[in-house]
C-alpha positions in Angstrom: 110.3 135.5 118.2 113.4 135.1 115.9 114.1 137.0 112.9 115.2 135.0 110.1 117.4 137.4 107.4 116.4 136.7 103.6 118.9 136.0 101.0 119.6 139.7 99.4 118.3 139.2 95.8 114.9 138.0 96.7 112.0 140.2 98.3 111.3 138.5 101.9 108.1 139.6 101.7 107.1 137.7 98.3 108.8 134.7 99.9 106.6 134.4 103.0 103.9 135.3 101.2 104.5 132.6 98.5 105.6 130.2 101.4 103.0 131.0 104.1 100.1 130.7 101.1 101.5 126.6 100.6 101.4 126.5 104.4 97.8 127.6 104.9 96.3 125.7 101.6 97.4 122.2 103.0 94.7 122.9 105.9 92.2 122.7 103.5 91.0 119.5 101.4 91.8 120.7 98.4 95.7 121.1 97.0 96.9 124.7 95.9 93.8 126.7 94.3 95.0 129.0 91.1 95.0 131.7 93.2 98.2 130.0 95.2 100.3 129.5 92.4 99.4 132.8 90.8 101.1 134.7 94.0 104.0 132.5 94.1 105.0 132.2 90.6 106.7 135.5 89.5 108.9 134.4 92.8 109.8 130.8 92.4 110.0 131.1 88.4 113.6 131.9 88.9 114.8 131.0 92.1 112.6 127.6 93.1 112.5 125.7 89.9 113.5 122.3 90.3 116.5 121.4 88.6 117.9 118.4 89.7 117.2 115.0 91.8 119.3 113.1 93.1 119.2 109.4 94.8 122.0 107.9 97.2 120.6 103.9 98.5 122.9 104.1 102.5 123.0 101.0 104.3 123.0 102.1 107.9 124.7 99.9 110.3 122.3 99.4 114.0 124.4 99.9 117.1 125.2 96.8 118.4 122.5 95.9 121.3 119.4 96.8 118.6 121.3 95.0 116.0 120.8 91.3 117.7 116.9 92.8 118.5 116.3 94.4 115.2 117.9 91.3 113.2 114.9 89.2 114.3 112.2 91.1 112.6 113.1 93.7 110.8 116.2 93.8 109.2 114.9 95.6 106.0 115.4 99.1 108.5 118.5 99.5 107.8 118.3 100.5 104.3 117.7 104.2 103.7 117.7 106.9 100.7 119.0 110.0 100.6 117.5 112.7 98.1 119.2 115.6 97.7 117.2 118.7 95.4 119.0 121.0 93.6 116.9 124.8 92.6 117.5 127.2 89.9 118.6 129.6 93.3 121.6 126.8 93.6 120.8 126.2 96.6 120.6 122.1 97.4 118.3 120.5 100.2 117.9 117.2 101.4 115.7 114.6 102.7 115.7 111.1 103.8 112.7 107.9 103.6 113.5 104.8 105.6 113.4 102.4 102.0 111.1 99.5 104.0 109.9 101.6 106.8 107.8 105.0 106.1 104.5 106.1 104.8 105.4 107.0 101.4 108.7 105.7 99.3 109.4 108.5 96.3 109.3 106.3 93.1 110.8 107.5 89.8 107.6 108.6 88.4 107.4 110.8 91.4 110.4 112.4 91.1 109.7 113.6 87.1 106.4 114.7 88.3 109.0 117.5 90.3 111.0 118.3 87.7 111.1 121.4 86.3 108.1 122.3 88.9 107.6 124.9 91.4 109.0 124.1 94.6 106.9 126.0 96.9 103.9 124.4 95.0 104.5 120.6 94.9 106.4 120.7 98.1 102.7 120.1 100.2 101.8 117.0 97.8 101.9 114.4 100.4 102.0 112.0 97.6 105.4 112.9 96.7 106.7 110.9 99.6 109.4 111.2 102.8 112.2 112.0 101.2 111.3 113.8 98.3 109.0 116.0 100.0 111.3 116.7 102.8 113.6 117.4 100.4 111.5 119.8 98.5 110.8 122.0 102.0 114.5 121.9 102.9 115.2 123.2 99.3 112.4 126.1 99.7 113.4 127.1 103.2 117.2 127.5 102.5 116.2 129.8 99.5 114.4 131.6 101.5 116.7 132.2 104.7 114.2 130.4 106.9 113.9 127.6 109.3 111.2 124.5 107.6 109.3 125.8 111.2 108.7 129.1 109.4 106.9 127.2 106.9 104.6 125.8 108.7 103.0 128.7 110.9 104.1 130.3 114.4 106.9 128.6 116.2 105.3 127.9 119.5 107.8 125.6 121.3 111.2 126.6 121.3 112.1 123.2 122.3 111.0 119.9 121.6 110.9 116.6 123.7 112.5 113.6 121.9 112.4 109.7 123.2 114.8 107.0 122.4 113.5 103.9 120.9 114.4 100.0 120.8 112.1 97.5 119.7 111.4 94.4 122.0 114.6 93.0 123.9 115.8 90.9 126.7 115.7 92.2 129.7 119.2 92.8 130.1 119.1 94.9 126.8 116.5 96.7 127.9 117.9 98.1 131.0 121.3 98.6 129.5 119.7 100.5 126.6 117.4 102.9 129.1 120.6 103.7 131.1 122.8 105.0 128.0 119.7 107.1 127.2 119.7 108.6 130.1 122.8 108.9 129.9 122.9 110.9 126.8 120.2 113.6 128.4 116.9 111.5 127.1 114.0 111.5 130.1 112.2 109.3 127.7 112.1 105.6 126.2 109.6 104.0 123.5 109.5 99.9 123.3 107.6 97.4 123.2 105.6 95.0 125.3 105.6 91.6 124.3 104.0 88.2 125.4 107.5 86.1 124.3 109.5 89.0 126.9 108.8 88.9 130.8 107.6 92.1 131.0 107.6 92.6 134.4 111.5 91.5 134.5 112.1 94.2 132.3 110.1 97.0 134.6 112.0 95.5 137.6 115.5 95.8 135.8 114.5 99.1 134.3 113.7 100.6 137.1 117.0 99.5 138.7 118.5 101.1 136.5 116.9 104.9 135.8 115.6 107.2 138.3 111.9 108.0 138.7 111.7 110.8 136.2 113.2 108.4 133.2 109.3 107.6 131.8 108.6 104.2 129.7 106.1 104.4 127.1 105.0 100.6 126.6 103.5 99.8 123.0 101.8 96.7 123.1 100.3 96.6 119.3 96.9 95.0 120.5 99.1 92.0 122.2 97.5 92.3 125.4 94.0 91.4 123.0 91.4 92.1 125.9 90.7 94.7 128.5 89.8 91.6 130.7 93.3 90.3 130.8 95.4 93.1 129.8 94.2 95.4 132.7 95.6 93.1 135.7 98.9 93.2 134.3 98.8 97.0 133.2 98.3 97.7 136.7 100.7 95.2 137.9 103.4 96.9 135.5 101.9 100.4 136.8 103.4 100.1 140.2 106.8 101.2 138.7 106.5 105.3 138.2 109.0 104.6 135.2 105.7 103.6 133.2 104.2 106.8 131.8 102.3 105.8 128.5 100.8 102.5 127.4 100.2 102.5 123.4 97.8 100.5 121.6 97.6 98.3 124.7 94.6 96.3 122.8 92.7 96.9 119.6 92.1 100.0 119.3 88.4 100.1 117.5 87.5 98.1 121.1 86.0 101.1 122.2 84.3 99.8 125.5 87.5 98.1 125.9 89.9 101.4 125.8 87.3 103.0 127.6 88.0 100.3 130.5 91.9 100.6 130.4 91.3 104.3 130.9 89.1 104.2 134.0 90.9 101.6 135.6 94.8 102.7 135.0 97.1 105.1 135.7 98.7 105.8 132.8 97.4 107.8 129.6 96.5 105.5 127.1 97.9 106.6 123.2 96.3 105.3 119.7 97.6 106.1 116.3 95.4 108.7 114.9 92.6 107.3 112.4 92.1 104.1 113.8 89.1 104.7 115.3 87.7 107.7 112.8 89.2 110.5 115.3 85.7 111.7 115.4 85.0 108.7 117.4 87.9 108.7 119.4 87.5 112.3 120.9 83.6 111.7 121.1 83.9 108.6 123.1 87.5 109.3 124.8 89.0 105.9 124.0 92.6 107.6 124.5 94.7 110.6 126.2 96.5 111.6 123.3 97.9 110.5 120.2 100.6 108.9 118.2 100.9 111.3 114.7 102.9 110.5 111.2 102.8 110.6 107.8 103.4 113.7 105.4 103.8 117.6 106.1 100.1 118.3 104.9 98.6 115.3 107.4 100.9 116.4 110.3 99.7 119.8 110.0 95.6 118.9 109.3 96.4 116.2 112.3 98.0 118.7 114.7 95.0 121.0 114.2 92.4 118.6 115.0 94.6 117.9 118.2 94.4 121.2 119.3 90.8 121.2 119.2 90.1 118.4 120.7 93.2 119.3 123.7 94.9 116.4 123.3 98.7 115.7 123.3 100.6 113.4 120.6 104.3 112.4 119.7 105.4 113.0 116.1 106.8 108.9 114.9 108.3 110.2 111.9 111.3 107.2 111.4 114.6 107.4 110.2 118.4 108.8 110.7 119.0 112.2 112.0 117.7 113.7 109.0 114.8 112.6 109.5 114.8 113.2 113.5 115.8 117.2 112.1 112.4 117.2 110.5 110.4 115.9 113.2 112.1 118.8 115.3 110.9 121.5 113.0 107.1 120.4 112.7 108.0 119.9 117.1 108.1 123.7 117.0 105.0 124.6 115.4 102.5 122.3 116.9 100.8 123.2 119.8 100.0 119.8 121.1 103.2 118.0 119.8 104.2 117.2 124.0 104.9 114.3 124.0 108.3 112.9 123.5 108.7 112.1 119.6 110.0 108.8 118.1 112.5 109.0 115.5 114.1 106.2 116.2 117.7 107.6 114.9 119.2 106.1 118.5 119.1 102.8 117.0 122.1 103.4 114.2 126.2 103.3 114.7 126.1 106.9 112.7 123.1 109.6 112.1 124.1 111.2 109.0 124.5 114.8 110.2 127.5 117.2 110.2 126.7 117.8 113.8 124.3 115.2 115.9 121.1 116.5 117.5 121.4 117.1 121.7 119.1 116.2 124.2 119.8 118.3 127.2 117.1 117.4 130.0 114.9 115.1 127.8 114.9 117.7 125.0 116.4 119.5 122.0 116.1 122.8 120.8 114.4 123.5 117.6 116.6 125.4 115.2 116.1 128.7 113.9 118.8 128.2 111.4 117.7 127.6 107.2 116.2 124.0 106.3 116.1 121.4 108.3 118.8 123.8 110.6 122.0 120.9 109.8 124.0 119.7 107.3 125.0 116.4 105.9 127.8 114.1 106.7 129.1 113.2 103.6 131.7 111.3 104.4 129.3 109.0 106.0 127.3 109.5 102.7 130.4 107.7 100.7 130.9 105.1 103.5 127.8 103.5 103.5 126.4 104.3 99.7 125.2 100.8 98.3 123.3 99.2 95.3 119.4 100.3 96.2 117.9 96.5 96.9 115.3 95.0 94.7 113.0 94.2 96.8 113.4 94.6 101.0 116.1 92.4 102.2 114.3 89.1 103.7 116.9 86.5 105.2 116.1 83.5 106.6 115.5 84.2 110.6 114.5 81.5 113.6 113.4 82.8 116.7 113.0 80.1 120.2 111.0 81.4 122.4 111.5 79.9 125.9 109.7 79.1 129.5 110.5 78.1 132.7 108.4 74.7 131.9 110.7 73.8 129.5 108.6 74.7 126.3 110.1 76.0 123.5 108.2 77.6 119.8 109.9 78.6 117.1 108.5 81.0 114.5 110.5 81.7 111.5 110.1 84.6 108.9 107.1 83.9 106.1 107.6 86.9 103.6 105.8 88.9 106.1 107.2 92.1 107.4 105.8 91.7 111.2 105.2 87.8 111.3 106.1 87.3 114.7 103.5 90.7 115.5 100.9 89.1 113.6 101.2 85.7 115.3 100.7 87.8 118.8 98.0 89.9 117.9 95.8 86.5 116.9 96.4 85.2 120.3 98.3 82.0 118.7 101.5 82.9 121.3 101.0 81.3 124.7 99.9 84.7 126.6 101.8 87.1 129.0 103.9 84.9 131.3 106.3 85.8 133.7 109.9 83.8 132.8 109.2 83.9 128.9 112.8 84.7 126.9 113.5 85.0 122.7 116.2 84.5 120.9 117.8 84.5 117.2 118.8 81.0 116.7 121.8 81.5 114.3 121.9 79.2 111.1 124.7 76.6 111.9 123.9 75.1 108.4 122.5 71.7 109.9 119.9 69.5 109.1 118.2 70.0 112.4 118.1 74.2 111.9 117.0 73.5 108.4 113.9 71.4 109.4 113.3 73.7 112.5 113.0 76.5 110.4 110.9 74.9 107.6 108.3 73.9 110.4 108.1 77.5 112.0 107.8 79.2 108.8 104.3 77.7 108.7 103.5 79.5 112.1 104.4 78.6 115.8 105.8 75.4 116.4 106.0 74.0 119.8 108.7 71.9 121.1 108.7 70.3 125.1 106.4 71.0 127.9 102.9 71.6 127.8 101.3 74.0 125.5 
């Protein structure tokens, strides 16, 4: 294992004592006991006092093939924050939350509830949110001479898989998109299946375009509604070896109906943990393995549950490459973290850091260096700083979706984050049908777009053909 060399003025041995202590309290249900913050106070009194917080709003600019596929739903994801904590060592780390996409958004009341604290102790407080707390860790473990990892327990894996990511696209995007990730070393790609995409136009292009060992994990977000349907075409799409996961493929408290997709297809089947009560998940083995977020404490309680139960997950922490850098370090100290992660940082022109993360093979090493192991790109910092928004960014949007037959429905955003999702998972889009194309119909500032999109903003809308 790696030795990691302390700064010179502080004890290593208080350190990892101090920071090991916050590492095995947030396995328990209870935050830090007294007898935590007794044992790390004489240390982080003068070196881990929070000093300073500070907040930079980036609008991230999507490469341009998920820009036009992005642009139809969510927008919003290109806004990000940058916090950057400063301790009474003088020693600054950062962190990152995706503004309209992440499981906790620091507010101002949480960052004066850090002020002046003990790093090492509020760093575990999931309630602290992304950035902040990634912030706080990144902070602790640069003070300390140690890699986040070393925070968190025993590095087990010394590297980490890592998948790219696209939401739904045509299938000419699709294939193109798999290509340049496998071009750039990925063995793995996360999207989305669709009832307005053909589906099975995208496998056939896909696999056209990637060899055999490039694997497609297929989320579905309930679309495909009912074992009954959904397995024919599962199987259908499982004659391409490209397919190697299938997410959420239906509802995932249908337990009899996960339990069907599981006996019947190839693939492992992946749920987002806590929906059903893991409890009932492992008991009645609705799924293969899991898909794992939220904050440091969770990962940690999640990944330990996982490891009982033997079951694999991916870590879908969301963001830049700040972001993806702290999905790697919690990659190399869970056991059961196999499965490619989803950071989605492929989607972005730029990914903040000094030096970008490498895949080599499908994979990327986990870093032994302080923090988060990289450094900021500031000048990328200064080029895309902005005004924080508001309130998330909501332009007007109108999507056609296309058959052979010559129908057409338009849905238009309705204040709703996934409207289009939502409008799928009630089974009010025609179902899975071979020929089926979307598009962004761009405002041309006539009459006709104007009344088009005030119909579809009320829900589907059909034009032509027969319904």
């Amino acid at each position: 294992m790696p030795r990691y060399q302390s700064l010179n003025r502080i004890s290593r041995r208080d350190l990892m004592k101090a920071g090991l202590l916050g590492s095995a309290s947030c396995l328990m249900a209870d935050h830090w006991t007294s007898l935590s913050r007794a044992a790390t106070w004489h240390v982080s009194d003068k070196w881990f006092r929070v000093l300073k917080v500070d907040r930079t709003t980036i609008k991230l600019p999507f490469r341009e093939t998920p820009a036009r596929n992005m642009d139809r739903e969510i927008p919003h994801w290109r806004w990000t924050e940058v916090i950057e904590i400063e301790l009474s060592s003088g020693v600054t780390g950062f962190g990152e939350t995706l503004l309209y996409y992440t499981w906790g958004v620091p507010d101002d009341e949480d960052i004066r509830r850090v002020l002046g604290k003990n790093a090492i102790e509020v760093m575990w407080d999931d309630e602290s949110g992304a950035g902040l707390q990634m912030a706080l860790f990144d902070a602790v473990a640069r003070t300390s001479g140690v890699p986040i990892h070393a925070l968190l327990g025993t590095k087990v894996h010394e590297t980490t898989p890592v998948a790219w990511w696209n939401i739904d696209t045509s299938v000419e995007d699709m294939a193109a998109e798999c290509a340049e990730a496998h071009r750039q070393g990925y063995l793995a790609y996360k999207s989305k299946g669709r009832p307005w995409f053909d589906v099975w136009a995208q496998m056939e292009a896909v696999a056209k375009a990637v060899p055999e060992s490039f694997h497609i994990a297929l989320d579905f977000n309930d679309t495909l509604l009912d074992a009954e349907r959904g397995i024919p075409i599962l199987k259908e799409l499982e004659q391409y070896p490209q397919i190697a996961i299938w997410e959420t493929p239906i509802f995932q408290d249908d337990i009899a109906g996960n339990q069907a997709i599981r006996r019947e297809c190839r693939a492992p089947v992946a749920m987002h943990y806590g929906k059903p009560d893991p409890l009932v998940a492992i008991r009645e083995d609705v799924c293969d393995g899991f898909v794992v977020g939220h904050g440091a404490k969770e990962l940690l309680q999640t990944g330990a549950v996982a490891a009982m139960a033997d079951k694999p997950f991916w870590l879908q922490l969301v963001g830049s490459g700040i972001t993806a850098a702290w999905s790697l370090q919690f990659g190399g100290a869970l056991t059961h973290a196999t499965w490619p992660a989803v950071n989605c940082h492929q989607l972005f022109e730029h990914d903040l850091l000094a030096e970008p993360i490498k895949i080599e093979a499908g994979f990327a090493n986990v870093p032994d260096r302080p923090g988060l192991g990289f450094e900021l790109n500031r000048d990328m910092i200064e080029r895309y700083r902005v005004d924080k928004p508001q309130s998330r960014p909501d332009p007007p949007r109108l999507i056609e979706t296309s058959w052979p037959d010559g129908r057409r429905m338009y849905i238009a955003n309705n204040g709703q984050v996934n409207f289009m999702l939502t409008e799928g998972q009630k089974g009010t889009i025609p179902y899975f049908e071979r020929g089926v194309d979307s598009r962004l119909v761009p405002d041309d500032g006539s009459p006709q777009w104007k009344e088009l999109y005030a119909a579809a903003r009320k829900g589907p809308h059909f034009v032509g053909g027969e319904r």
